[in-house]
Structure formats: C-alpha cells, structure tokens
N, CA, C and O atoms as a Maestro MAE file, in Angstrom:
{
 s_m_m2io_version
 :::
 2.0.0
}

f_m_ct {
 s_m_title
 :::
 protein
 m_atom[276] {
  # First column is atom index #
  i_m_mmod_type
  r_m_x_coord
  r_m_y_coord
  r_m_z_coord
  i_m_residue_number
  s_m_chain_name
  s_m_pdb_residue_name
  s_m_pdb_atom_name
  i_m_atomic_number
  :::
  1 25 -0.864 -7.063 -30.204 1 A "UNK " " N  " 7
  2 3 -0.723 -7.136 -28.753 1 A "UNK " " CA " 6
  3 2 -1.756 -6.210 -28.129 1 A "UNK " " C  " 6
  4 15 -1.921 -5.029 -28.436 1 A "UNK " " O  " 8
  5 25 -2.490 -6.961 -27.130 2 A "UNK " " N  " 7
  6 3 -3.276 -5.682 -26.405 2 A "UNK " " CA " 6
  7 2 -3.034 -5.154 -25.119 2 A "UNK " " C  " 6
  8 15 -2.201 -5.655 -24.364 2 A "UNK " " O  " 8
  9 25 -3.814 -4.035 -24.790 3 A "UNK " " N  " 7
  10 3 -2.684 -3.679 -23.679 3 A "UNK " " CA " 6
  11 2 -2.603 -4.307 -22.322 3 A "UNK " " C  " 6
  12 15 -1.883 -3.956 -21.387 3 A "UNK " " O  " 8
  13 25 -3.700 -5.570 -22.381 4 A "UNK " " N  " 7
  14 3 -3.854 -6.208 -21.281 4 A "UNK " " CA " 6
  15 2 -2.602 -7.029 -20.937 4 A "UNK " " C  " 6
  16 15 -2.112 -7.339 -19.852 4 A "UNK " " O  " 8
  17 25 -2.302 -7.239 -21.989 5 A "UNK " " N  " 7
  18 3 -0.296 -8.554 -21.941 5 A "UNK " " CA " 6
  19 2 0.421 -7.286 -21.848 5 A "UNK " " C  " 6
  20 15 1.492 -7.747 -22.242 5 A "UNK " " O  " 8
  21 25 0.644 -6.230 -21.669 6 A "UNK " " N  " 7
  22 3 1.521 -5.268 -21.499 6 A "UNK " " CA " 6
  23 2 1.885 -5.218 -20.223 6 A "UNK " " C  " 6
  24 15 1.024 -5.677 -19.473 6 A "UNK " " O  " 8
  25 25 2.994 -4.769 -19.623 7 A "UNK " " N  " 7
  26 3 3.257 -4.548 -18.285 7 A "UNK " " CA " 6
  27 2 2.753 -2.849 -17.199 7 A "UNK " " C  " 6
  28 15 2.544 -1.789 -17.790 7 A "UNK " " O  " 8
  29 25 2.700 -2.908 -16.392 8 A "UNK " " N  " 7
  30 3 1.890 -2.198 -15.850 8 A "UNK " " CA " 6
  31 2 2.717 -0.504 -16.452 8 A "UNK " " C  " 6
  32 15 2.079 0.456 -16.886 8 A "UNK " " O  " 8
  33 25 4.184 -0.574 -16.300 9 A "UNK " " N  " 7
  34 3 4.855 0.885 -17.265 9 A "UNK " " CA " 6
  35 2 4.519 0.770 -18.627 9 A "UNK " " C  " 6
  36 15 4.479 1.749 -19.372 9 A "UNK " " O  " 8
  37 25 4.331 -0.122 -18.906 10 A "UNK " " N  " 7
  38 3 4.062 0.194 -20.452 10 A "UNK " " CA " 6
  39 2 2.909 0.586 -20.702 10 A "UNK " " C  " 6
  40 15 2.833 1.319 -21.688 10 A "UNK " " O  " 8
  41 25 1.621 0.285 -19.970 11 A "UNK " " N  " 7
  42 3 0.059 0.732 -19.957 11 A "UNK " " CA " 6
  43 2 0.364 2.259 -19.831 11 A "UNK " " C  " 6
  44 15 -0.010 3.085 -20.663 11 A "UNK " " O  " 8
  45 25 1.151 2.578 -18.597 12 A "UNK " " N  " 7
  46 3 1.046 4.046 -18.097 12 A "UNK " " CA " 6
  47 2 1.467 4.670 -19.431 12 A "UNK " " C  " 6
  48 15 0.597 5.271 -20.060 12 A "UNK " " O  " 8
  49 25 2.663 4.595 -19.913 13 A "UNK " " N  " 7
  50 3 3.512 4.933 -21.055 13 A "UNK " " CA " 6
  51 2 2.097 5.185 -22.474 13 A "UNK " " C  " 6
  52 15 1.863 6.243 -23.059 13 A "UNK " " O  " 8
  53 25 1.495 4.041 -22.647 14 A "UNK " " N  " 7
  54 3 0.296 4.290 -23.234 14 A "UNK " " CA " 6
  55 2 -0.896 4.934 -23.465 14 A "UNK " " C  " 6
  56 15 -1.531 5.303 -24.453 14 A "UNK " " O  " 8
  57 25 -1.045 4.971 -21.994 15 A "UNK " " N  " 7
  58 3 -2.125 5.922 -21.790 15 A "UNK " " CA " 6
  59 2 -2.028 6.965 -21.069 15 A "UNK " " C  " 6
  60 15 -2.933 7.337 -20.323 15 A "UNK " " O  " 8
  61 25 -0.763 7.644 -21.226 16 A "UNK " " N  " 7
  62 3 -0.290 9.325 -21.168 16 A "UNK " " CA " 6
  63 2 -0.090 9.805 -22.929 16 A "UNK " " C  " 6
  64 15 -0.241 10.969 -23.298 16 A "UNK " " O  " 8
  65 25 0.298 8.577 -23.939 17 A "UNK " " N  " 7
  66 3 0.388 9.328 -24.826 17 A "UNK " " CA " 6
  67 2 -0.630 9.052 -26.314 17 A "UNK " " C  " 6
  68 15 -0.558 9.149 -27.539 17 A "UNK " " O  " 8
  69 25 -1.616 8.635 -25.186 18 A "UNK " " N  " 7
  70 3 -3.071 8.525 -26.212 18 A "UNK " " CA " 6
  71 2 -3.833 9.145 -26.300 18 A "UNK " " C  " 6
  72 15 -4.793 8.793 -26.986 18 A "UNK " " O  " 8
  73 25 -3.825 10.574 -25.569 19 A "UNK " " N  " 7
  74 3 -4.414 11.849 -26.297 19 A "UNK " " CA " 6
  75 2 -3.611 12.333 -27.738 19 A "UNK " " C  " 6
  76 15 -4.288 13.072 -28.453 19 A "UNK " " O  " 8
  77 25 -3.206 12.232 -27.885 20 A "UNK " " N  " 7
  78 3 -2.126 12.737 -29.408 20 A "UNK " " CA " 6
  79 2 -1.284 13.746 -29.300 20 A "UNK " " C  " 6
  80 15 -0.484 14.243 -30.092 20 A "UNK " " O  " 8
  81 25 -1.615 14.010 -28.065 21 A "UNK " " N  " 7
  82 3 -0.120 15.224 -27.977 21 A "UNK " " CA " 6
  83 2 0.923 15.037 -27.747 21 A "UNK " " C  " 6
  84 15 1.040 14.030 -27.049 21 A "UNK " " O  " 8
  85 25 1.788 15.487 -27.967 22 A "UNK " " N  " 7
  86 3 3.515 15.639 -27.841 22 A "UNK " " CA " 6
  87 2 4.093 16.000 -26.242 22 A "UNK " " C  " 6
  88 15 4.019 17.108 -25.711 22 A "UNK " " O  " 8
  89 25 4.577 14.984 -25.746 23 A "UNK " " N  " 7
  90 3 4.597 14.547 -24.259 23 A "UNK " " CA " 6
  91 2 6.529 14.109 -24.584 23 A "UNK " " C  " 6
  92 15 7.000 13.148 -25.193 23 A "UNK " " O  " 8
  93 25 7.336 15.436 -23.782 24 A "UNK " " N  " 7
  94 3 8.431 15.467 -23.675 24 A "UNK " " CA " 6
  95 2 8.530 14.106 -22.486 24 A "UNK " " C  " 6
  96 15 7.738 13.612 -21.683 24 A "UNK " " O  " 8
  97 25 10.381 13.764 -23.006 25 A "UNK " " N  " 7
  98 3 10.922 12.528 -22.812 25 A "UNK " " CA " 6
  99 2 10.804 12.369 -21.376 25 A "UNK " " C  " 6
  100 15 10.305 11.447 -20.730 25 A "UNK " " O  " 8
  101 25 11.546 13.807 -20.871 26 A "UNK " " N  " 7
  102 3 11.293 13.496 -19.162 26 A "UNK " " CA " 6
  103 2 10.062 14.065 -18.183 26 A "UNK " " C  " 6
  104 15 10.209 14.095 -16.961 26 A "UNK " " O  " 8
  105 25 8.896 14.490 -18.804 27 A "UNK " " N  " 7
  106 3 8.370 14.814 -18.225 27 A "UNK " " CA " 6
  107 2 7.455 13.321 -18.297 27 A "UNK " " C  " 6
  108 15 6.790 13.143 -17.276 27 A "UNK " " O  " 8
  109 25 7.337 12.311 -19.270 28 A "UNK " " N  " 7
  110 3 7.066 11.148 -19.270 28 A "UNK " " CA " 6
  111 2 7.170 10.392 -18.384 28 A "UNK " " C  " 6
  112 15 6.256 9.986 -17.666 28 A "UNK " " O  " 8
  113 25 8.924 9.962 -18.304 29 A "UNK " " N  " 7
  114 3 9.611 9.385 -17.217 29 A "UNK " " CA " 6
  115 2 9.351 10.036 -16.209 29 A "UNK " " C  " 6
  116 15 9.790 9.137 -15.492 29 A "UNK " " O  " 8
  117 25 9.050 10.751 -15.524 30 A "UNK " " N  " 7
  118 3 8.605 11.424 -14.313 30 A "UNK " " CA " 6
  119 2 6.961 10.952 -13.885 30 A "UNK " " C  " 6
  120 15 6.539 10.829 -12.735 30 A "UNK " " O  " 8
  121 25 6.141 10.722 -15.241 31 A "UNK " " N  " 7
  122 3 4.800 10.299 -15.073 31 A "UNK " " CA " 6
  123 2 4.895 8.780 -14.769 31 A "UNK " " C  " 6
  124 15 4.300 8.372 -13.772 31 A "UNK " " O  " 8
  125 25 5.475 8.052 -15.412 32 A "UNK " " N  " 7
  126 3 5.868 7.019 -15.548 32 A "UNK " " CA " 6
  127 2 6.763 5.693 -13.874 32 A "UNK " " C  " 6
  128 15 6.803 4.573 -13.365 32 A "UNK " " O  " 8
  129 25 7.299 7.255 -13.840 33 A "UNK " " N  " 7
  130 3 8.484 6.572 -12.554 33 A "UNK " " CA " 6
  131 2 9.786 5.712 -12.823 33 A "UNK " " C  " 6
  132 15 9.991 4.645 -12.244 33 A "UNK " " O  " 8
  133 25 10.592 6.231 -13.691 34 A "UNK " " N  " 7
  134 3 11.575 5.653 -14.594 34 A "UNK " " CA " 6
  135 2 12.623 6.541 -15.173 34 A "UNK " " C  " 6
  136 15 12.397 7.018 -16.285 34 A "UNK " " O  " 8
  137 25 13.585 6.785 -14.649 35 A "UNK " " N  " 7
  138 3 14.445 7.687 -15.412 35 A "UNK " " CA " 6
  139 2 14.528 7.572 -16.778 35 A "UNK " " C  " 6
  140 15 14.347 6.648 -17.571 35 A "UNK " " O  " 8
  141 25 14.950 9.116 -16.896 36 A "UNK " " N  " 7
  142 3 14.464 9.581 -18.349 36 A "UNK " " CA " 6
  143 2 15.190 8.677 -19.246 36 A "UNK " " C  " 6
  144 15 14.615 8.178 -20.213 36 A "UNK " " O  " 8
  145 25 16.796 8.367 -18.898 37 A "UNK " " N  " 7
  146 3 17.368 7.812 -20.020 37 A "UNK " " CA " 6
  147 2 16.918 6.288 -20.394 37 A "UNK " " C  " 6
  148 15 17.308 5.747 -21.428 37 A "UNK " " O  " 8
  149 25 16.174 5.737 -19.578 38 A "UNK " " N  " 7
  150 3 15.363 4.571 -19.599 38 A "UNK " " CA " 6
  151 2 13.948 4.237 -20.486 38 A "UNK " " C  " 6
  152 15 13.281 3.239 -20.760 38 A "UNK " " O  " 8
  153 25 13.900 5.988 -20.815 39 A "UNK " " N  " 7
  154 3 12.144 5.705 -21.237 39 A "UNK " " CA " 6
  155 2 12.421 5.369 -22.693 39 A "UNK " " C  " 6
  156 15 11.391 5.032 -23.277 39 A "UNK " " O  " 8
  157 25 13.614 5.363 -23.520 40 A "UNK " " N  " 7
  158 3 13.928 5.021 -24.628 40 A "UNK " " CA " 6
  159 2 13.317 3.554 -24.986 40 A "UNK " " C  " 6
  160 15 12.403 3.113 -25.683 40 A "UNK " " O  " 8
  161 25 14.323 3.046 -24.127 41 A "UNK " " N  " 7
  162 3 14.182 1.221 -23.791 41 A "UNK " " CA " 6
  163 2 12.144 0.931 -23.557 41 A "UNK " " C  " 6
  164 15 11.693 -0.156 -23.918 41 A "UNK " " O  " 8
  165 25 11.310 1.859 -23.039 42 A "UNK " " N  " 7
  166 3 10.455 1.359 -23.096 42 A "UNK " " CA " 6
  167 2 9.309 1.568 -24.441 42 A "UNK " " C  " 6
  168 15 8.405 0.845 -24.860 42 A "UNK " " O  " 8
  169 25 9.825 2.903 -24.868 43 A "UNK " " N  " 7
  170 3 9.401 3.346 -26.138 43 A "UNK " " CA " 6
  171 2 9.491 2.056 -27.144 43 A "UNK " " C  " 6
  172 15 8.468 1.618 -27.671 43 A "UNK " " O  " 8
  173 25 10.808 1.462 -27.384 44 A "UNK " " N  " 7
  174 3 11.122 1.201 -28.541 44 A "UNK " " CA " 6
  175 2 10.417 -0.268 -28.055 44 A "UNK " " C  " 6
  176 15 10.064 -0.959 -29.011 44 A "UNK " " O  " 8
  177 25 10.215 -0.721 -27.007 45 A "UNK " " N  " 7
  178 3 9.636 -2.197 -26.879 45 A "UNK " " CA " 6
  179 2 8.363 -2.246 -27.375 45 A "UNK " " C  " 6
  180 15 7.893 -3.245 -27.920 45 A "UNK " " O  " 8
  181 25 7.646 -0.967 -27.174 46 A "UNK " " N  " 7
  182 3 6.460 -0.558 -27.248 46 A "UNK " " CA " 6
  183 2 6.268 -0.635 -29.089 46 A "UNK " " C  " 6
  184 15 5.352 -1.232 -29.654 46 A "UNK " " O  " 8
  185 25 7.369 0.121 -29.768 47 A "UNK " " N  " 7
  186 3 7.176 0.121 -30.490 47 A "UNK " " CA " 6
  187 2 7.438 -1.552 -31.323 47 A "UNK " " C  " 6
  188 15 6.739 -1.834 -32.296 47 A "UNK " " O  " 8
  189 25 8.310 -2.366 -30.893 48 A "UNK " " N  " 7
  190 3 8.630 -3.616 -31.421 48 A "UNK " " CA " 6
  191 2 7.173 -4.423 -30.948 48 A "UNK " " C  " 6
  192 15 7.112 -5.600 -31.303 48 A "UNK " " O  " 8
  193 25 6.184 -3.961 -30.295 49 A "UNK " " N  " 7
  194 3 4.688 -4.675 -30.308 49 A "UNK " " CA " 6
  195 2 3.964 -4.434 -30.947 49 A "UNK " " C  " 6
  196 15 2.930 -5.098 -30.868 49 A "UNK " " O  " 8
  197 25 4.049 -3.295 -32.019 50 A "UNK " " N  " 7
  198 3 3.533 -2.858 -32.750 50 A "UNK " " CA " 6
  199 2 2.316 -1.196 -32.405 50 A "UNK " " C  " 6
  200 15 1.130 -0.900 -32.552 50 A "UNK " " O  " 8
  201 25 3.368 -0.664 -31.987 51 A "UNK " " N  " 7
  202 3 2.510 1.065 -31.571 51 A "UNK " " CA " 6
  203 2 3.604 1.916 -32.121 51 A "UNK " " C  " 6
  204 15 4.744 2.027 -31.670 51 A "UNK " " O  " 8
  205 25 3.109 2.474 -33.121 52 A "UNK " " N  " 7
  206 3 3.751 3.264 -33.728 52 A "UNK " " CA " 6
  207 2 3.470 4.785 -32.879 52 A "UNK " " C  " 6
  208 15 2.477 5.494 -32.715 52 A "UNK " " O  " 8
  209 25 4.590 4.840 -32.544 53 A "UNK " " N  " 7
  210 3 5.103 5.917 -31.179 53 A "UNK " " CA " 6
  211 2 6.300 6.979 -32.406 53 A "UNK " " C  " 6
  212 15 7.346 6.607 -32.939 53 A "UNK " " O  " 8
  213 25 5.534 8.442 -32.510 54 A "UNK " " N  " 7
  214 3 6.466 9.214 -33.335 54 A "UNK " " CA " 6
  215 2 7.554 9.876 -31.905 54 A "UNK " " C  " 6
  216 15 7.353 9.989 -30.696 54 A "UNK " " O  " 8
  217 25 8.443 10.122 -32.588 55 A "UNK " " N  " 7
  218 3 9.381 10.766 -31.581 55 A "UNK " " CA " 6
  219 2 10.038 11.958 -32.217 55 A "UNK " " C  " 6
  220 15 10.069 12.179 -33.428 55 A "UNK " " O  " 8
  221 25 10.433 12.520 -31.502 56 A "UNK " " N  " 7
  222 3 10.732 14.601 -32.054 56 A "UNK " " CA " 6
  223 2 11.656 14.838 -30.988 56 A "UNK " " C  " 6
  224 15 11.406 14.903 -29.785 56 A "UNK " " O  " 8
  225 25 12.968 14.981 -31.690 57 A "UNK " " N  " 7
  226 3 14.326 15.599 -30.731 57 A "UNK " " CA " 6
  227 2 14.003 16.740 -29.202 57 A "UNK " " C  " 6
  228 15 14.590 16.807 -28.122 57 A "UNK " " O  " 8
  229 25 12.534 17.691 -29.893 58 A "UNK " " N  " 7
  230 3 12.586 18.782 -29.444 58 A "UNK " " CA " 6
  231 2 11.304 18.769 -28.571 58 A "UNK " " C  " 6
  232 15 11.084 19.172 -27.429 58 A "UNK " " O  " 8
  233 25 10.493 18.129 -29.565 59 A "UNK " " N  " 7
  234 3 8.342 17.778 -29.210 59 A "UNK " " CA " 6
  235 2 8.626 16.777 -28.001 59 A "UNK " " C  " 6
  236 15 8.167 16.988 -26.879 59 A "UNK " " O  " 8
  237 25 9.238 15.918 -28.244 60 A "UNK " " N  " 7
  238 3 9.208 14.261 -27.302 60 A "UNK " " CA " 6
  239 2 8.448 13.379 -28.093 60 A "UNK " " C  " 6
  240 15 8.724 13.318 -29.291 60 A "UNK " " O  " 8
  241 25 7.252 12.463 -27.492 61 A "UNK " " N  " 7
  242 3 6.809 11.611 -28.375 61 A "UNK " " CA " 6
  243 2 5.528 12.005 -28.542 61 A "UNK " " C  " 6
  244 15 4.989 13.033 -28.134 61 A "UNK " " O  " 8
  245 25 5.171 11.293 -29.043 62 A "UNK " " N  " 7
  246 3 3.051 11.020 -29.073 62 A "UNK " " CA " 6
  247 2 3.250 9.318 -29.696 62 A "UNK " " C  " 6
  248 15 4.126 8.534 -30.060 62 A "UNK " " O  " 8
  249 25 1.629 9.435 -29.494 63 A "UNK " " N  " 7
  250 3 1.090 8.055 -30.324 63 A "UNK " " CA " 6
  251 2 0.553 7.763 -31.695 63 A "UNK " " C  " 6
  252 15 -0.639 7.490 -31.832 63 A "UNK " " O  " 8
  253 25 1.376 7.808 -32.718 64 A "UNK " " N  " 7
  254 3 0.507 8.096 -33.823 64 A "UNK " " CA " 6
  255 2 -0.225 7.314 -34.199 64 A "UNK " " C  " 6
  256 15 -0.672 7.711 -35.276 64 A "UNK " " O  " 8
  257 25 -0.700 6.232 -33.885 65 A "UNK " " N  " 7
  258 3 -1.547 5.253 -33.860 65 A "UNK " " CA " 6
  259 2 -1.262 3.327 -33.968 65 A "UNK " " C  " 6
  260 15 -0.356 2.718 -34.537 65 A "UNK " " O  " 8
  261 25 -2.170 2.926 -33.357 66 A "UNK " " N  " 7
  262 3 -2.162 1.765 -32.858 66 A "UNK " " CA " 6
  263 2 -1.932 0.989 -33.677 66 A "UNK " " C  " 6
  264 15 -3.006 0.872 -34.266 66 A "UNK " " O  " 8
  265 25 -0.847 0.003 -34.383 67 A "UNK " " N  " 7
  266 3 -1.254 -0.731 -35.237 67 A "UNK " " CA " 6
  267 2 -1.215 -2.230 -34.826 67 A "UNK " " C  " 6
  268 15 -1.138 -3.013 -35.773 67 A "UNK " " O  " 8
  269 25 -1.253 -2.742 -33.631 68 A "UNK " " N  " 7
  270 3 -1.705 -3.781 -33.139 68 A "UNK " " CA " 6
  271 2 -2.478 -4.035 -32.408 68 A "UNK " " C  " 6
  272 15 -2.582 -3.324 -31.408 68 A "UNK " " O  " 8
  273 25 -3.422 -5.252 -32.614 69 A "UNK " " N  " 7
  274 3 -5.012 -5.759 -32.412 69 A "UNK " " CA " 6
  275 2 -4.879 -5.581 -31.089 69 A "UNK " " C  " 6
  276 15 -5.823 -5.818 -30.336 69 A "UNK " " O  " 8
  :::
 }
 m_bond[275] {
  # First column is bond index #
  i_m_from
  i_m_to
  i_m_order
  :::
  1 1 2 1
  2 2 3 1
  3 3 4 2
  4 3 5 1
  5 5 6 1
  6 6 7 1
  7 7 8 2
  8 7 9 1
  9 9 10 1
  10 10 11 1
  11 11 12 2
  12 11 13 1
  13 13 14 1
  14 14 15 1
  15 15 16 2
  16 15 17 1
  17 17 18 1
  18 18 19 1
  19 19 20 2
  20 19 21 1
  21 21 22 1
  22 22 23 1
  23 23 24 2
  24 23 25 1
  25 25 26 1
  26 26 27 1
  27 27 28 2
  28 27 29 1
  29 29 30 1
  30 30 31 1
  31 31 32 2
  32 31 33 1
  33 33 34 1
  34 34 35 1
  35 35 36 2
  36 35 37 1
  37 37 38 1
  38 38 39 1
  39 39 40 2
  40 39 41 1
  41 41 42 1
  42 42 43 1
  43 43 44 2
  44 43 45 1
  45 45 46 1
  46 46 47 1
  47 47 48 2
  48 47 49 1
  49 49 50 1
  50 50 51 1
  51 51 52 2
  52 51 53 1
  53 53 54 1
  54 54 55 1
  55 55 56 2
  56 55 57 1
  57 57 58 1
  58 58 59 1
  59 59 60 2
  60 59 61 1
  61 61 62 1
  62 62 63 1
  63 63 64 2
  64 63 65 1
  65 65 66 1
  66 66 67 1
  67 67 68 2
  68 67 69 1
  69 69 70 1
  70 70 71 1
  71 71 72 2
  72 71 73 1
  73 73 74 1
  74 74 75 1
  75 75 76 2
  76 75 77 1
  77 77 78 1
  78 78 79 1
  79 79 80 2
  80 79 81 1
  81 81 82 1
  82 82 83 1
  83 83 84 2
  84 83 85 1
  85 85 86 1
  86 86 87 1
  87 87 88 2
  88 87 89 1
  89 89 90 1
  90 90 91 1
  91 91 92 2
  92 91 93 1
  93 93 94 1
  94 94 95 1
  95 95 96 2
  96 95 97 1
  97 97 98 1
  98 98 99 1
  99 99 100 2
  100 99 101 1
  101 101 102 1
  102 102 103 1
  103 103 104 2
  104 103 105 1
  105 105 106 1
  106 106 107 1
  107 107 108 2
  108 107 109 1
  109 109 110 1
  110 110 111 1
  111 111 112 2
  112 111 113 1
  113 113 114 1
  114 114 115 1
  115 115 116 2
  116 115 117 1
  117 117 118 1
  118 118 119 1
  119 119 120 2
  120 119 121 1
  121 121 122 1
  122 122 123 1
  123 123 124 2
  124 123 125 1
  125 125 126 1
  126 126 127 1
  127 127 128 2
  128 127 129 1
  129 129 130 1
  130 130 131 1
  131 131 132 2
  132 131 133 1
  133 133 134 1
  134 134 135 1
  135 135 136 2
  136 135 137 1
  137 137 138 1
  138 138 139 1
  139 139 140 2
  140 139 141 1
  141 141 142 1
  142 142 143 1
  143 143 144 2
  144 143 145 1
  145 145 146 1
  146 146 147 1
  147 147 148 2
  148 147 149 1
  149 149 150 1
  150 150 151 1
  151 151 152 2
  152 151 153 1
  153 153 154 1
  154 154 155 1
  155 155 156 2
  156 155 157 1
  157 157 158 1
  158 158 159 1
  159 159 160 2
  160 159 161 1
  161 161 162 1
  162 162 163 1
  163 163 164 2
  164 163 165 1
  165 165 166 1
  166 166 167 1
  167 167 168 2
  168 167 169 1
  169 169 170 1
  170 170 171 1
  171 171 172 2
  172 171 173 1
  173 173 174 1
  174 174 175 1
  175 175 176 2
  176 175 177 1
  177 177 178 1
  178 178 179 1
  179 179 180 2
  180 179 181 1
  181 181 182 1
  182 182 183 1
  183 183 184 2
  184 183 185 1
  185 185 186 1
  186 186 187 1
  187 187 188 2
  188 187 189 1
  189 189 190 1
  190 190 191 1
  191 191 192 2
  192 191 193 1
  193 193 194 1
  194 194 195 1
  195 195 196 2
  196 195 197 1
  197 197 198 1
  198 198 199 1
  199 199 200 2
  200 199 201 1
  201 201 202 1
  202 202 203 1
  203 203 204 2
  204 203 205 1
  205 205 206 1
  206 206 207 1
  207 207 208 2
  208 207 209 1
  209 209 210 1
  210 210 211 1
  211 211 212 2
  212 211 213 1
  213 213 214 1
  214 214 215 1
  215 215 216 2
  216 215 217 1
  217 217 218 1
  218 218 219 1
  219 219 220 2
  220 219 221 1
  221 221 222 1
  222 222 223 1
  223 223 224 2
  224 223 225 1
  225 225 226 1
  226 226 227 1
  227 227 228 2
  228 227 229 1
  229 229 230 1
  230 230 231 1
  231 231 232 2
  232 231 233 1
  233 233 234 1
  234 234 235 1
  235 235 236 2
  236 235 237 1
  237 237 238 1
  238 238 239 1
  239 239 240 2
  240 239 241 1
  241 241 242 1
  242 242 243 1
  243 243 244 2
  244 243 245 1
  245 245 246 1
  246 246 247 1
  247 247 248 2
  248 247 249 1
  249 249 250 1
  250 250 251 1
  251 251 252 2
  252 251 253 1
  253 253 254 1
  254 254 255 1
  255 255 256 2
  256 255 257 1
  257 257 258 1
  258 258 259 1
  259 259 260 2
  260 259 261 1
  261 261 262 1
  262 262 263 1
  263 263 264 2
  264 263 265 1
  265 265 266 1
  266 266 267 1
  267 267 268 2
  268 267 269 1
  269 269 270 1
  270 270 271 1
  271 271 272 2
  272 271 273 1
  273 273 274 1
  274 274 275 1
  275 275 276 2
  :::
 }
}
C-alpha cells in the first residue's frame, strides 16, 4: 500500500513517526487530531497495510520500517 491510498490521518500518523523516534500515544493523537484512545484503531489499520509500527507501554510508538510497496 502506498501512502497515496491512505487517508489523510493516516499520512499524518505516518509522517510524524518516520523520523524513528519514539512518539508517545497522546502526544500523537494531539498531532494527529483524534483522541488518544482512538489512535490505537489507527495504528493497528496501519499496521494491517503492512507498516510495521513498534509500540512501547512507556516509549509510545515509532516506525520500524515500511514493509509495503
């Protein structure tokens, strides 16, 4: 999937956490515009397209890399 078929939160969601750093849950959802308990639901869609998105109870997430075209 590329990020052009993505929806416009999911781009943002993408390209806040494609520097590689560790980008807590709600300070995301705050970048994003989406309550925090919501940014789960967009993580994991993200991840069912194939973006392997690490997640850390304490870190939040990052991007550990792209594995779809």
């Amino acid at each position: 999937m590329t990020r052009q078929r993505l929806g416009r939160r999911q781009k943002a969601i993408l390209d806040r956490l494609d520097h590689g750093d560790w980008v807590k849950g709600r300070a995301l959802a705050d970048d994003v515009g989406v309550l925090h308990a919501i940014m789960f639901t967009y993580i994991n869609r993200l991840r069912d397209r194939g973006f392997e998105i690490e997640g850390h109870q304490q870190r939040g997430y990052r991007l550990a890399r792209r594995t779809a075209a």
